[in-house]
C-alpha positions, 0 to 999 in steps of 0.5 A: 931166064937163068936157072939156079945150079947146085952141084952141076944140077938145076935147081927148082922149086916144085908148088902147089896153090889154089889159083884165086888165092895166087893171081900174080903166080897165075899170071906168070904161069899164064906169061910162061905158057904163052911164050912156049906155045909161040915158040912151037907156033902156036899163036891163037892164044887169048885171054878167053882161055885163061878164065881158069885164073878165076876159077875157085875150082881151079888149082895150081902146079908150078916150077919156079925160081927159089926167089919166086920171080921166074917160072919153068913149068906148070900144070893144073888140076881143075874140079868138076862143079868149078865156075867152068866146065872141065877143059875136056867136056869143051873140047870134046864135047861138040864131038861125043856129048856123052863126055857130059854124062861121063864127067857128071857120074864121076862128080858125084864123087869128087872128080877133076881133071888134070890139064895145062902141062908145059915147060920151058926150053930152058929146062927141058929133058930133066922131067918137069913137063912130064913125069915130075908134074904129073905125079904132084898132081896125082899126089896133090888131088887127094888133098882136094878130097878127089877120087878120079881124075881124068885126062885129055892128052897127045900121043907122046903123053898117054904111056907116061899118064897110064904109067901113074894110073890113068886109063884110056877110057874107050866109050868116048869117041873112038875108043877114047881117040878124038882127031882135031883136023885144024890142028892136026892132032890126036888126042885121047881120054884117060880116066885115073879111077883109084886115086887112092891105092893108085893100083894101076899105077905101075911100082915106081910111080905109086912108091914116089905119089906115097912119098910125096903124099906122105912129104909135102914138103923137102928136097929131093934129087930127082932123076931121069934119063941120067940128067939130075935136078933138084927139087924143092917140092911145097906141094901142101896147099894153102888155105884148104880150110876155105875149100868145101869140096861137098859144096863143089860137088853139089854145083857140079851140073850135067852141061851141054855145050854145043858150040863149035871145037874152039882150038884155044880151049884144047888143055892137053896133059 
């Protein structure tokens, strides 16, 4: 997948869209996001877990191609009361069920989860699968009307999601550790509880999410570790007047899920 160079600096477009309303971007995002995970070994990836596509509650994060016919990277953020639990109650909830009760108070609010980060190598070390997503989608939950958004992530992940706010949450597992031995991995909670003032984001990152909520739409250079990309950020989502967060909340349920630790669901940000 060639990338688009403009003054020797990639050049990107940064979106955001509701996942039922794109099935043709979904898929790509899906595609794109299996090819990583092979790269790395990763191969019990199935269908299963891609229900997400179908999710009203579902949202969607994507680096693509100005002409919209490759995509680099993605992430998503999914609202507690959806068609599916939140990735990290299934993931975690055969190990801890107070993730339930945990999830549900916050719900009660208008509460989400951001998950499903990736990029491709092509792209890699400008930032895309790291900080420049995850501040869309801190910045893209306050159109949905969220007031908290949690997340489950891998070691290298958890400074930069505390760096725009998140928290580790400590009452879940051990203090908000889980290890998944089939996978060899440790993953930890993190709950973003002030989605609004972002007051524990640290400057740099609450000055870009205000930027950004306040520009949904431009261009902007974008650095990071001396490396410069340029991103063509359309992050105002469409058809929100189809969306009823109050109706979503209200099918919002305390779920138990009692199955066994499915590795294919693990959604890390």
């Amino acid at each position: 997948m060639e990338i688009q160079f403009n003054n020797g600096n990639p050049v990107v477009r940064l979106r955001a869209f509701r996942a039922i309303d794109d099935p043709r971007s979904c898929e790509l995002f899906v595609e794109g996001h299996r090819r990583v995970l092979t790269s790395i070994g990763v191969d019990k990836v199935t269908s299963s877990n891609n229900d997400w596509i179908n999710n009203p509650a579902a949202f969607v994060m994507i680096v693509e191609s100005l002409d919209r016919q490759h995509i680099y990277g993605g992430a998503r953020i999914h609202v507690s009361g959806g068609s599916k639990p939140l990735p990290i109650e299934q993931a975690t909830g055969a190990l801890d069920d107070s993730i339930y009760d945990l999830v549900w108070n916050y719900a009660q609010k208008g509460t989400g989860e951001g998950c499903g980060l990736w990029n491709s190598r092509e792209i890699a070390g400008y930032g895309i699968g790291s900080i420049f997503l995850t501040r869309v989608g801190v910045a893209m939950s306050t159109q949905i009307g969220l007031g908290s958004l949690f997340g489950l992530c891998a070691p290298y992940t958890v400074k930069m999601a505390q760096s725009v706010g998140y928290e580790i949450e400590e009452s879940i597992g051990n203090k908000g550790t889980f290890y998944y031995p089939k996978l060899d991995l440790v993953a930890t909670v993190l709950i973003l509880r002030d989605l609004k003032d972002l007051s524990t984001a640290d400057e740099e990152n609450r000055e870009a999410i205000f930027a950004l909520r306040k520009n949904l739409q431009g261009v902007r250079i974008e650095e990071l570790r001396n490396k410069k990309i340029e991103i063509h950020y359309d992050i105002e989502i469409p058809n929100m007047n189809k969306w009823d967060l109050h109706a979503t909340i209200a099918n919002a349920k305390k779920v138990l899920i009692t199955c066994d630790i499915d590795e294919r669901k693990i959604n890390l940000l």
